[in-house]
C-alpha positions as CSV (number, residue, x, y, z in Angstrom):
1,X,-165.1,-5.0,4.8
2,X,-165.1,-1.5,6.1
3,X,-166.7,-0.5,10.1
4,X,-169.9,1.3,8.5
5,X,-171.1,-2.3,6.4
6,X,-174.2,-3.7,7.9
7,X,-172.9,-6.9,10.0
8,X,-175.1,-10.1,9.3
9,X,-178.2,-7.1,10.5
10,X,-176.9,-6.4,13.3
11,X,-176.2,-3.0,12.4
12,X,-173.1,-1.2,11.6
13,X,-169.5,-2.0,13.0
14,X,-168.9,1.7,13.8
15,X,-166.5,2.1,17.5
16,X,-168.0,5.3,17.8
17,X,-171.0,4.0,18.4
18,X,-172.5,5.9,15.7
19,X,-174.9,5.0,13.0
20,X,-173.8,6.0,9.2
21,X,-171.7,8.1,10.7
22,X,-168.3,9.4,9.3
23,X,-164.9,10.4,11.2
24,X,-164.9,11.9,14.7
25,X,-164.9,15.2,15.0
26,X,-161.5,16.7,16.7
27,X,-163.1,19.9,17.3
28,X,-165.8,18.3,19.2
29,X,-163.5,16.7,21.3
30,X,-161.2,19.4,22.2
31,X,-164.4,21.6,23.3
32,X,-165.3,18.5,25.5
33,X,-162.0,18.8,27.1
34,X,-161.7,22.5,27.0
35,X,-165.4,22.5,29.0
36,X,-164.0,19.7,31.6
37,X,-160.9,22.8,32.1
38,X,-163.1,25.2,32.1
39,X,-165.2,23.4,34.9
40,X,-161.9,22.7,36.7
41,X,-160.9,26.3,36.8
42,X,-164.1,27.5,37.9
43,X,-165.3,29.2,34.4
44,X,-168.8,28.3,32.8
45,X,-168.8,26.7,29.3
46,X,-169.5,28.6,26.9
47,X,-172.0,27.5,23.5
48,X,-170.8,25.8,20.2
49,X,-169.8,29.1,18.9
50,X,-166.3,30.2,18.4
51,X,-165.1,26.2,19.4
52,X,-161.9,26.5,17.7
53,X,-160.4,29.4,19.7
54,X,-162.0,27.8,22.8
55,X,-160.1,24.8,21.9
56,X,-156.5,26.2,21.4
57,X,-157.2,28.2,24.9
58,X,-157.9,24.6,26.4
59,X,-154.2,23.5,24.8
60,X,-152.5,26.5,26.4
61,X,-153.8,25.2,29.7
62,X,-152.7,21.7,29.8
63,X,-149.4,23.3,28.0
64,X,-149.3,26.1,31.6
65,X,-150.0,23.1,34.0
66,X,-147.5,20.9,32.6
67,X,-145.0,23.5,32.3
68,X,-146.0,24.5,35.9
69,X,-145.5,20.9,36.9
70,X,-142.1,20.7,35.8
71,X,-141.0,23.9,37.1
72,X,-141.9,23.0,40.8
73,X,-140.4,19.1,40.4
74,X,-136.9,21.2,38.8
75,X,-136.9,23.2,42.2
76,X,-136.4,20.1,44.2
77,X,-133.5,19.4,45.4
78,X,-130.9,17.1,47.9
79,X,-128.4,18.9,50.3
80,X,-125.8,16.5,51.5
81,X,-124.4,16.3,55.0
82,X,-121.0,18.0,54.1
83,X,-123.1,20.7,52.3
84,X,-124.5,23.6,53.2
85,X,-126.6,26.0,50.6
86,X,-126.7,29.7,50.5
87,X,-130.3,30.9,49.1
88,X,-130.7,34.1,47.4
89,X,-134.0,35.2,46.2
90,X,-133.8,38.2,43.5
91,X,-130.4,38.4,44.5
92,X,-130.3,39.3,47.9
93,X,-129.6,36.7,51.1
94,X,-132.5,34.8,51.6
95,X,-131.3,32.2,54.4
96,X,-128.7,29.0,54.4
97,X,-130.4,25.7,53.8
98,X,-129.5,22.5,55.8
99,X,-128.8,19.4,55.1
100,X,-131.3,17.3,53.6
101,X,-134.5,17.6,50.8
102,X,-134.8,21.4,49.9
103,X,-137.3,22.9,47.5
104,X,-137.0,26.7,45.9
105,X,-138.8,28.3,43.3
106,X,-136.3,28.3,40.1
107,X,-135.6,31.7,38.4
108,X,-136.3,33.6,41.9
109,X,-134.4,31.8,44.1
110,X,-130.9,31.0,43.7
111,X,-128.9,28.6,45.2
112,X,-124.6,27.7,46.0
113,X,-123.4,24.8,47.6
114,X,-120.4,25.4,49.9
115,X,-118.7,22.3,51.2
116,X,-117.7,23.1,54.8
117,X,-115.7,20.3,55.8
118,X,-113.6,20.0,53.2
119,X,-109.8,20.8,53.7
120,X,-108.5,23.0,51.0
121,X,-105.0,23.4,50.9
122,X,-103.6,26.6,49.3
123,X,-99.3,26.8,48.3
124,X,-97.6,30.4,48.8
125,X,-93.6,30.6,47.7
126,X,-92.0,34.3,48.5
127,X,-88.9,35.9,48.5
128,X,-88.4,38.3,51.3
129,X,-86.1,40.6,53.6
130,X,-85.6,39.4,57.1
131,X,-84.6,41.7,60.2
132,X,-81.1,41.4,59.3
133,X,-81.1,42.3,55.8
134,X,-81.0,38.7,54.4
135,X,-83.0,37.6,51.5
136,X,-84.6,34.3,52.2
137,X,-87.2,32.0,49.8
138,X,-89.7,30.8,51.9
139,X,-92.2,27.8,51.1
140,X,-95.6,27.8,53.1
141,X,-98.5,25.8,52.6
142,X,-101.9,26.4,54.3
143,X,-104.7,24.2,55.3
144,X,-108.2,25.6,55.5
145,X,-112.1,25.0,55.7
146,X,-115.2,26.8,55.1
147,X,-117.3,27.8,58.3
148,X,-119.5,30.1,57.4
149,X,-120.7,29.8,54.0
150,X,-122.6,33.1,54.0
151,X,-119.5,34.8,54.4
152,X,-117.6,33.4,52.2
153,X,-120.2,33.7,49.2
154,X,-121.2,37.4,49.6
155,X,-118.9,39.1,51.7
156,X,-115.7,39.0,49.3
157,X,-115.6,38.3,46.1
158,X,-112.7,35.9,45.6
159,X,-112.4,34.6,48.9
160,X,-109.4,32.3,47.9
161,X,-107.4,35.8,46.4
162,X,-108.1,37.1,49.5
163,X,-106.5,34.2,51.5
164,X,-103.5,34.0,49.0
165,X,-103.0,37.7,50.0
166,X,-103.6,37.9,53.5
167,X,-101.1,34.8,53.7
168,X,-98.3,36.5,51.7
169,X,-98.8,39.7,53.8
170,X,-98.9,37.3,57.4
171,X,-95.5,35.9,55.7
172,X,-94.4,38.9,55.2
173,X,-94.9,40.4,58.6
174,X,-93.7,37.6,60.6
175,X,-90.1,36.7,58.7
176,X,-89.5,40.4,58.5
177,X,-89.4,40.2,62.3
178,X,-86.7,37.5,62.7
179,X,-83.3,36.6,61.5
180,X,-82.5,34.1,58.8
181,X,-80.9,31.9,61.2
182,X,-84.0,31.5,63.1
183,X,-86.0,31.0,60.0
184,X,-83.9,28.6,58.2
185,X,-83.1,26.7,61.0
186,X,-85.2,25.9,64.4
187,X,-87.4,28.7,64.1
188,X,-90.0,27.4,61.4
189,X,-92.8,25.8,63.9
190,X,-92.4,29.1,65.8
191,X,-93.0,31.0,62.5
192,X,-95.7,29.0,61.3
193,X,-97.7,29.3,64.4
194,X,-97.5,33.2,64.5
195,X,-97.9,32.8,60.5
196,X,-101.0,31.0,61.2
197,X,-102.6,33.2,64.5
198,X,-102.3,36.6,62.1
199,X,-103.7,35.3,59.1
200,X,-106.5,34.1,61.0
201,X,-107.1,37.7,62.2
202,X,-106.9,38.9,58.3
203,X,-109.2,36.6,57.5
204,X,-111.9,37.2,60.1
205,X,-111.6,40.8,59.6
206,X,-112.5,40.3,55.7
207,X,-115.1,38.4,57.1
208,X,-114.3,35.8,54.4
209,X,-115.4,33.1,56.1
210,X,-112.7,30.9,56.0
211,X,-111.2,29.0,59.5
212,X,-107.4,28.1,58.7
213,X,-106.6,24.9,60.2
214,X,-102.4,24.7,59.8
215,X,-100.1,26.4,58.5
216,X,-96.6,24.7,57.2
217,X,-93.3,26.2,56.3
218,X,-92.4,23.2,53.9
219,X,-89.0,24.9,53.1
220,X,-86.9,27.8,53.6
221,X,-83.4,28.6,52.4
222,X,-81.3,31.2,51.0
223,X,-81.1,32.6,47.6
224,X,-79.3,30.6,44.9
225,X,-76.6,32.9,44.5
226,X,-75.8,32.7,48.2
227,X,-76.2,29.3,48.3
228,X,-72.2,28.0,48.7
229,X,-71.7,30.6,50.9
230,X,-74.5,29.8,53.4
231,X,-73.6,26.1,53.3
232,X,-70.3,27.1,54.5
233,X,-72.1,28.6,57.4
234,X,-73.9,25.5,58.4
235,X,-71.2,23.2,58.3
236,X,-69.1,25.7,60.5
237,X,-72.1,25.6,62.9
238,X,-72.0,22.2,62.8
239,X,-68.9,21.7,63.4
240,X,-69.5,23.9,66.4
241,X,-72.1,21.7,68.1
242,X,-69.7,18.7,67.5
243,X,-67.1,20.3,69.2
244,X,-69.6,21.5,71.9
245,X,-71.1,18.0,72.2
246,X,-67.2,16.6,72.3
247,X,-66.4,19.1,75.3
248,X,-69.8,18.2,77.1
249,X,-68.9,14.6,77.2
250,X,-65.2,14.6,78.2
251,X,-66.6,17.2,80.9
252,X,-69.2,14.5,81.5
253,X,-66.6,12.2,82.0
254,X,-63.8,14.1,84.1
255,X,-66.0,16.4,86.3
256,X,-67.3,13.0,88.4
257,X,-64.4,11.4,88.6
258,X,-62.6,14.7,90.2
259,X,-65.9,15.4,92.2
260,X,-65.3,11.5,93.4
261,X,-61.3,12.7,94.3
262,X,-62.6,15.3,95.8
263,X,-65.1,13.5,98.0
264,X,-62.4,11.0,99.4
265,X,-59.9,13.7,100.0
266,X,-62.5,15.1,102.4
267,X,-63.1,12.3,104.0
268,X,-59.7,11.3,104.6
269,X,-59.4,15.0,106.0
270,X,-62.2,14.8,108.3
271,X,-61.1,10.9,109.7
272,X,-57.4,12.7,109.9
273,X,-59.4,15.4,111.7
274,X,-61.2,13.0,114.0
275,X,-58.1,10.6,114.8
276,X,-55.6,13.8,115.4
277,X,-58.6,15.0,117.5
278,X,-58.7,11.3,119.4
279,X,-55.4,11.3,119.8
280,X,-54.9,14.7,121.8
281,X,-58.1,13.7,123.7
282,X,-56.3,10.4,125.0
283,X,-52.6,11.9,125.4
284,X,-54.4,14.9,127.7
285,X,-56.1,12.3,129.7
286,X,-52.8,10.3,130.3
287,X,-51.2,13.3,131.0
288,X,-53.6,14.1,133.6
289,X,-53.1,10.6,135.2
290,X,-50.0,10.8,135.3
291,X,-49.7,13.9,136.6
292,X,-51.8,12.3,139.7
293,X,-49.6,9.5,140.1
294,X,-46.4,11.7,140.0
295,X,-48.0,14.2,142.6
296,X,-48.1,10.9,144.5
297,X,-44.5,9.4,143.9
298,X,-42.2,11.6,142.1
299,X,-39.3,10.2,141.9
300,X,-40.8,7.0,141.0
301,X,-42.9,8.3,138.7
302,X,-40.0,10.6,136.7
303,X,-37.3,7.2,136.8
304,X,-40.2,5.7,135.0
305,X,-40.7,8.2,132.3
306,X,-37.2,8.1,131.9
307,X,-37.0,4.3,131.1
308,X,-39.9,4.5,128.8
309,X,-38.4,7.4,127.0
310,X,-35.2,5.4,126.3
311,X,-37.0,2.4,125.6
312,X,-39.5,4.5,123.2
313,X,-35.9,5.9,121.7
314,X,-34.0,2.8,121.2
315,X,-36.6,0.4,120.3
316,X,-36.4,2.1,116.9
317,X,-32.9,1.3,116.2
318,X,-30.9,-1.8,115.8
319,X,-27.6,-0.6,117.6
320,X,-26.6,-1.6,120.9
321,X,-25.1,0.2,123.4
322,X,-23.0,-2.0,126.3
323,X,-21.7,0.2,128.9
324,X,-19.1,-2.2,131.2
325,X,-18.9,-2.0,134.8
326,X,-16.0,-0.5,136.1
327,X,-14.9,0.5,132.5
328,X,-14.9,3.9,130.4
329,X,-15.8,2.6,127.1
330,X,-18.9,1.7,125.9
331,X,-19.3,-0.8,123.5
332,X,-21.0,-0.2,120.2
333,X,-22.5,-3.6,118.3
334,X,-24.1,-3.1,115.2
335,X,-26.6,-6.3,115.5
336,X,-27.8,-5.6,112.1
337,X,-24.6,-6.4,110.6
338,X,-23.2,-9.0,113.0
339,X,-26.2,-11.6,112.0
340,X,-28.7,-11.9,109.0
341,X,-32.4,-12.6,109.4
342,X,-32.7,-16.1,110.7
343,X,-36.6,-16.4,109.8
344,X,-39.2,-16.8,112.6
345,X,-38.4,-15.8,115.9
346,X,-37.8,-12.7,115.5
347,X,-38.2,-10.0,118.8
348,X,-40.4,-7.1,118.0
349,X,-39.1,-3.7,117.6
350,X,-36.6,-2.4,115.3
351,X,-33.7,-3.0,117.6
352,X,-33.4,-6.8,116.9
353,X,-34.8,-6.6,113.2
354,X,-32.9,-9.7,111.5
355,X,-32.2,-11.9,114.7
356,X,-33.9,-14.3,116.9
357,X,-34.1,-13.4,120.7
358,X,-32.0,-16.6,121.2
359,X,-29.3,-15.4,118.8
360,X,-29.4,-12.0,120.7
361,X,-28.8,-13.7,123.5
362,X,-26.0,-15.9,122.7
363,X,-24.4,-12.5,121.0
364,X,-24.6,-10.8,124.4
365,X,-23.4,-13.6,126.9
366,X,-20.4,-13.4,124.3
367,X,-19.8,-10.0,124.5
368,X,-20.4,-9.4,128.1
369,X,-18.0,-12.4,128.9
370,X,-15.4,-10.9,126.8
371,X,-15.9,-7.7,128.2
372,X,-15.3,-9.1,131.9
373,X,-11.9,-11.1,130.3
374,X,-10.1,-7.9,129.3
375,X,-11.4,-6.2,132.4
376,X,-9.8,-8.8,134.3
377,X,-6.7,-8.6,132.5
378,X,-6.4,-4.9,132.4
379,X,-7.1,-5.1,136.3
380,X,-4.2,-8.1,136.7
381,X,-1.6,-6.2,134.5
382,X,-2.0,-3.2,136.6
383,X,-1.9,-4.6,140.1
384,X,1.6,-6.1,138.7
């Protein structure tokens, strides 16, 4: 059963709410919505004439808004915190977005991202003279950010060429300026420091916009044709330090110990000094007492000198001397010979070294007892 039947009288199914009536008419409807666009843009609508152009124009219009629509959404855009976004607007510098939700009209305004905390790392290798004529191949690497993105987007046009050359040039500059052993030996910090200062001032004067962080010397070392050679050279310099290093510590080593000699023999010097120095001091102050007892008693005083003298003298010999009364010999004993060492006992001084005061004794009652015999009998056989 089709829409426009009559249903049970109640008139015609038709969704239009028409009666008899056949198909909608699309014109009609697009001059509704063309008057409702019309009425939105501010124009009048116009009569029944002329619907179908009015109706394409009404198309175009939802077609414009739609395409305007899309155009504004496509110009939104997110910034990230390590980003920073250089505008341009018909091509010249506009400003340097932040961080965050940006908008810009697409097809005037144009837009570059620039990382600026990223660390970019750029590798240089170069062959070059040094101050004393040597080729050396030197390896640098260089570490670098971006800090100021308008710089480095419109001031140079390949920022990074620009860095590879300023860094070969800095290189250059600074290796030309020192020896090869500095630069293949302890001199690369000190190289890459100076490396690092002037391509900084390169760089700033290109206004490139690039801040080097480090700069490396990852290698350095003579041509390949020299190579032999030069290793000969650092094994003789190595040697040298050893040998230098050997000297320092047998010098280590000696120089106390002879500084320690040294020391004692001064202080045995000076307490020689002081006890020669004591010594004098006392003898002149015995002199001087005795020379008040001798102004005092002279004759006593000289007998007495005399008797310590000889007692000073002979104390330090162990020969005795017997002179007999009445006699014109003296009597020589050699005490040292006559008895051996008889242990404890034993006098002090040199004179009875090896004999016991009683042995000395018993020696000299024998002696002087035969000394008075043969006096006697000399005297007996003369008075006869």
């Amino acid at each position: 059963m089709s829409w426009n039947e009559p249903n049970g009288g109640n008139g015609p199914r038709d969704p239009w709410g028409g009666k008899d009536q056949g198909p909608p008419d699309l014109d009609e409807a697009l001059r509704k919505l063309q008057a409702q666009l019309n009425g939105f843009f501010g124009r009048r609508s116009g009569g029944s004439s002329g619907g179908s152009g009015k109706g394409m124009g009404g198309l175009v219009g939802i077609v414009a808004i739609v395409a305007l629509t899309i155009w504004g959404l496509l110009g939104l855009t997110q910034i990230g915190e390590q980003e920073r976004a250089v505008v341009l607007r018909l091509g010249e510098y506009s400003k340097t977005a932040q961080p965050g939700l940006f908008w810009y009209p697409r097809g005037i305004d144009t837009l570059t991202r620039v990382n600026i905390t990223q660390v970019r790392s750029a590798q240089f290798r170069e062959t070059m003279l040094t101050q004393d004529e040597n080729i050396v191949d030197v390896s640098m690497s260089v570490q670098y950010v971006i800090n100021d993105p308008k710089n480095f987007v419109l001031e140079v046009r390949d920022p990074e060429r620009s860095l590879q050359h300023a860094a070969q040039s800095a290189l250059r500059h600074v290796v030309g300026d020192g020896t090869m052993a500095l630069v293949l030996t302890e001199g690369r910090a000190e190289i890459a420091v100076k490396v690092r200062e002037r391509l900084q001032l390169y760089l700033r004067n290109y206004t490139t916009g690039i801040n080097v962080q480090k700069v490396n010397i990852d290698d350095a070392s003579p041509p390949t044709q020299v190579q032999e050679a030069f290793d000969d050279v650092i094994k003789a310099r190595e040697d040298e330090e050893r040998v230098k290093n050997e000297a320092e510590s047998y010098a280590n080593g000696i120089v106390p110990e002879a500084r320690g000699r040294a020391q004692r023999i001064e202080e045995e010097a000076e307490a020689y000094r002081q006890q020669v120095i004591a010594k004098a001091t006392g003898e002149a102050k015995r002199f001087d007492q005795l020379l008040d007892e001798y102004s005092k008693a002279p004759k006593v005083t000289r007998e007495r000198l005399y008797l310590d003298a000889l007692e000073s003298v002979l104390s330090k010999t162990n020969k005795v001397m017997v002179d007999v009364e009445g006699g014109n010999n003296v009597m020589y004993l050699p005490l040292d010979k006559m008895a051996p060492s008889a242990g404890s006992g034993v006098l002090p001084g040199a004179m009875s070294r090896g004999l016991t005061s009683q042995q000395l004794r018993e020696v000299t009652d024998a002696v002087t007892e035969q000394l008075r015999r043969d006096l006697n009998g000399r005297n007996q056989r003369g008075g006869r």
